[in-house]
N, C-alpha and C positions, 0 to 999 in steps of 0.2 A: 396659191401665190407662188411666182419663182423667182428666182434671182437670174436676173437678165445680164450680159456686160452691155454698156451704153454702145458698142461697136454693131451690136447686133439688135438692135433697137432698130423700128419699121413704124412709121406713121397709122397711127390708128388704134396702138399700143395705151393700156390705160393701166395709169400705178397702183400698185395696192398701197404705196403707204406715202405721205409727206415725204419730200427729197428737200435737203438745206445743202446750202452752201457749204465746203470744205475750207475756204480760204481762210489763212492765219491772220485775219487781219478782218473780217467780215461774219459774221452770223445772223443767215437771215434763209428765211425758207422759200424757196424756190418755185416748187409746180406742188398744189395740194393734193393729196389722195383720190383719186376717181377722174384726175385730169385725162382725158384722151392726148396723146403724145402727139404732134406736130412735126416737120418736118426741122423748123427752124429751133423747136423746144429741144431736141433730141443732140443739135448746133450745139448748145447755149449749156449743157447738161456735160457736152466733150469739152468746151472751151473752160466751165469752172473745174474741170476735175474730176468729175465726179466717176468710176470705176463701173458700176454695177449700181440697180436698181431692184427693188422688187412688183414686178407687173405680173395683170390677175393672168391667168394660167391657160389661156386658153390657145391649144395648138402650138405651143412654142418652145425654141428646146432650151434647158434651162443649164446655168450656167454651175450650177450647187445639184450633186446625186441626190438622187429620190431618198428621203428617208420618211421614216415612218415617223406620226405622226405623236409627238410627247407631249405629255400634260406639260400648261405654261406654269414655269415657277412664280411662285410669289411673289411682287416687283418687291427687292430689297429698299427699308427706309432709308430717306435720307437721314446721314449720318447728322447727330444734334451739335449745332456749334454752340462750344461752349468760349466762354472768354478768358483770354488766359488771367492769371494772375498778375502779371504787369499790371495789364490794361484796366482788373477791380482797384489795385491803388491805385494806377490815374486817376481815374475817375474820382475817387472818394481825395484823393491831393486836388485836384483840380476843381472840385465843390469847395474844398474851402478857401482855395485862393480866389476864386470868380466872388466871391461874397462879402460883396464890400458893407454889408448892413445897409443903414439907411443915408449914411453919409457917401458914400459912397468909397472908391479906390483913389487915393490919394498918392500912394506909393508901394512897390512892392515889397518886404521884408527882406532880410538875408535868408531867414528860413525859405521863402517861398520861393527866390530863387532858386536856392540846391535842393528844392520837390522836383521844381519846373525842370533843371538841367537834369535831374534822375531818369528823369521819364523822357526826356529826349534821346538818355542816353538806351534805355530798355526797348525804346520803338525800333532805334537804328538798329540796336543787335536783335532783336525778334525777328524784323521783316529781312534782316540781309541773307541772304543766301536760302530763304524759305518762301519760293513763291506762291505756297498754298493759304499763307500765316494772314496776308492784309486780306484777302478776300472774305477768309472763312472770318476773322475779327469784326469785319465791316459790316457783315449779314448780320453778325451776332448783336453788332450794337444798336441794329436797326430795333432792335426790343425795346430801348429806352425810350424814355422821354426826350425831344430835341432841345433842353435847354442849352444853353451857349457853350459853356464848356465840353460838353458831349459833342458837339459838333466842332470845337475844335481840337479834339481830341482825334476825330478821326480825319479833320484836313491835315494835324501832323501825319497822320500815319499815310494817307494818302501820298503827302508830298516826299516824304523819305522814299516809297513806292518810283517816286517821279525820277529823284535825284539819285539812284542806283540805275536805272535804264540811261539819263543823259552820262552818270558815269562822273558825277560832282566829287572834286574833293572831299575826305573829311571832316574839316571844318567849314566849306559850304554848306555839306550835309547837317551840319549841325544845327547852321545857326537857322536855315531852310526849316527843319522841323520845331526849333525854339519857336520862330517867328508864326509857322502852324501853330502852336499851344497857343500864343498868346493874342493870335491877329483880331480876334474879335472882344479884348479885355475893353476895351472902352464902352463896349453895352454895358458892364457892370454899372457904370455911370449917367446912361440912359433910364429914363421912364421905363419900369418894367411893364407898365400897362401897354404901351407903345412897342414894348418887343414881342411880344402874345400877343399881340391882337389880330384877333380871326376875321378879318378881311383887308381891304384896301385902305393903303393910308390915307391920311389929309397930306397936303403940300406940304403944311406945317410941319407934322409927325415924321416927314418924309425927310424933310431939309435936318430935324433933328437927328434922326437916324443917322444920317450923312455924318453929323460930328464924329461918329467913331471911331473911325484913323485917328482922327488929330488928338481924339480922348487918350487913346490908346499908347501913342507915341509916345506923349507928354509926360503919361503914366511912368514906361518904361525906360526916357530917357534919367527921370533922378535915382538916384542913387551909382550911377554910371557901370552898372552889370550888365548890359548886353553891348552888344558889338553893332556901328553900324549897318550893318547887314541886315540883322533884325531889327531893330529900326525901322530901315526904309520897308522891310515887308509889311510890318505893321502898318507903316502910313500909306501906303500904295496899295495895297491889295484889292481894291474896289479901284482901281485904272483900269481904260481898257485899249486896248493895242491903235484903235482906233482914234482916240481921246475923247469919248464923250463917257469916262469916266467921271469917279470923285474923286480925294478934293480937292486935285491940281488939274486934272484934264491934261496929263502930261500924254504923251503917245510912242507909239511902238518900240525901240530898242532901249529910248531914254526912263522910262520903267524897269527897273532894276530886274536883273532875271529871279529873285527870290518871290517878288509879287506877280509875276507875271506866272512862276508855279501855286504860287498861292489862291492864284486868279481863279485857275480850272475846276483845284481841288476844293475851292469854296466852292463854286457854283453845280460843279459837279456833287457834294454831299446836299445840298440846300434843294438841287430837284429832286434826289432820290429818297429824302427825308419825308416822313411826316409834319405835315403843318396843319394848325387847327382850318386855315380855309381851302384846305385840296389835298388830295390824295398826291402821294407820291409818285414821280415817273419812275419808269421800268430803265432798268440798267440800258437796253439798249436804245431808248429814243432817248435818253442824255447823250450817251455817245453818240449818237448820230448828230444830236444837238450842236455839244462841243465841236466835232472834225466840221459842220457847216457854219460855225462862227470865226471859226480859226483865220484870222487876219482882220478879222472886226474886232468881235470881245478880244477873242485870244490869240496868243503867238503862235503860228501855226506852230514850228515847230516843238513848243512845248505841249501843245494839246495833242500832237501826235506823240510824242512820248509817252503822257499820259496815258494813252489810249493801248500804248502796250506797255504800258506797267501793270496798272489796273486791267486783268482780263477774267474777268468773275465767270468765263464761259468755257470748258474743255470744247472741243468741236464738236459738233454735233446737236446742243445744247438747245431744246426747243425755245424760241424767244420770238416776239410780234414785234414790227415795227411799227412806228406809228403811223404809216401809210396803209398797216393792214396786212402787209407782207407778213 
């Protein structure tokens, strides 16, 4: 094997290893291993960037000195993500707030809100200025079980992620990651059977489900602790840029920008999630997902923010798209 510069690349050249894409904004693999090189491949390889290749060895003068040949070292494990400390009392505050017994959630306490503001306040200072912190969190919580809270535990984290890339006030940021914690509190009030349940709904089950915004809202509008901000995230969250949303059908700008982050980061943890009737999608056909709904479901440009907030990949990073790529 040698390391070729793509400048000096000649038709008929055949790689020794997988070539991916370098672009800060794309991860996808290019020409696979044993591909014979092209004229237009060789194009397409100068036009992404790409420097240097490694092609089999035959008769060619290589771009890297002969060296002798070393035992391959041990690939190093990946490092184990653990969860920080925050994120176990979230989790364990947010079990008990989601648990409205059998009566269900009627209103939230005082206590539960200074849990809920704590934890809003812990997400914002963890993930600011630590862009390793949401990624490595996100993988880690993929361990759990997907009940409701756990999953809105990591649309907060998600969305604060969102709301430092557009560069949100403060107190947008706030109330943006409040409205995450609590945007899916009105299942608490839904048929648990109907929220597990491992296949496709009835129309019925379906239209119930839909009540959750409005559960949710109603919830959080007594007692008068949140802000309309969070609010309208709560109730809009399931809008889509498009309006064949629920459960206003309202459309594009007139969707509040809090829902319309809530939008992504919902749908974006609910395909990468486990659910009892399907395996989860792969980091990258969601993203690819989201940036080709962006002006249907989502605001384009909030689903492009997203997209670099959330970037769970250094360069390089072997990943399949779901074309196969």
């Amino acid at each position: 094997m040698l390391i070729v510069s793509v400048d000096k690349l000649r038709e008929g050249m055949q790689l020794a290893d997988n070539v991916y894409s370098t672009s800060a904004t794309e991860y996808k693999l290019l020409y696979k291993k044993a591909t014979f090189l092209s004229f237009d491949m060789i194009e397409t390889l100068r036009k992404c960037g790409i420097k240097t290749v490694n092609v089999v060895g035959w008769g060619i003068e290589s771009d890297s000195p002969a060296q002798e040949e070393e035992p391959v070292p041990e690939k190093p494990k990946r490092p184990e993500r653990v969860i920080n400390q925050n994120i176990t009392h979230a989790l364990t505050d947010l079990n008990g707030i989601f648990d409205g017994g059998t009566e269900g959630i009627k209103e939230l306490s005082v206590a539960s809100v200074k849990r809920v503001d704590d934890i809003a306040d812990n997400i914002i200072a963890d993930i600011t200025g630590n862009s390793d912190f949401l990624a490595n969190q996100m993988i880690a919580l993929q361990n759990f079980d997907d009940y409701t809270y756990k999953h809105c535990l990591r649309v907060a984290m998600l969305s604060a992620g969102v709301c430092a890339e557009i560069g949100l006030s403060a107190d947008e940021k706030k109330d943006i990651v409040l409205a995450g914690l609590l945007h899916d509190i009105g299942k608490s009030n839904i048929d648990h059977e109907i929220i597990i349940k491992p296949g496709k709904l009835t129309d019925k089950e379906f239209e119930e489900i839909k009540r959750h915004p409005l559960i949710g809202y109603n919830i959080l509008k007594k007692g008068g602790h949140f802000s309309p901000n969070v609010l309208s995230g709560v109730l809009f969250h399931q809008e889509k840029y498009d309006g064949t949303g629920y459960p206003t059908g309202i459309s594009g700008k007139k969707i509040p920008l809090v829902a319309r982050i809530l939008s992504v980061c919902d749908v974006f943890d609910a395909l990468t999630s486990n659910r009892p009737y399907r395996k989860p999608w792969s980091v990258a056909e969601t993203e690819e997902y989201i940036l080709g709904a962006g002006g249907t479901h989502f605001d384009l440009d909030v689903a492009t923010a997203f997209l670099h907030a959330f970037n769970p990949y250094p360069i390089g990073t072997i990943v399949t798209l779901s074309d196969g790529r």
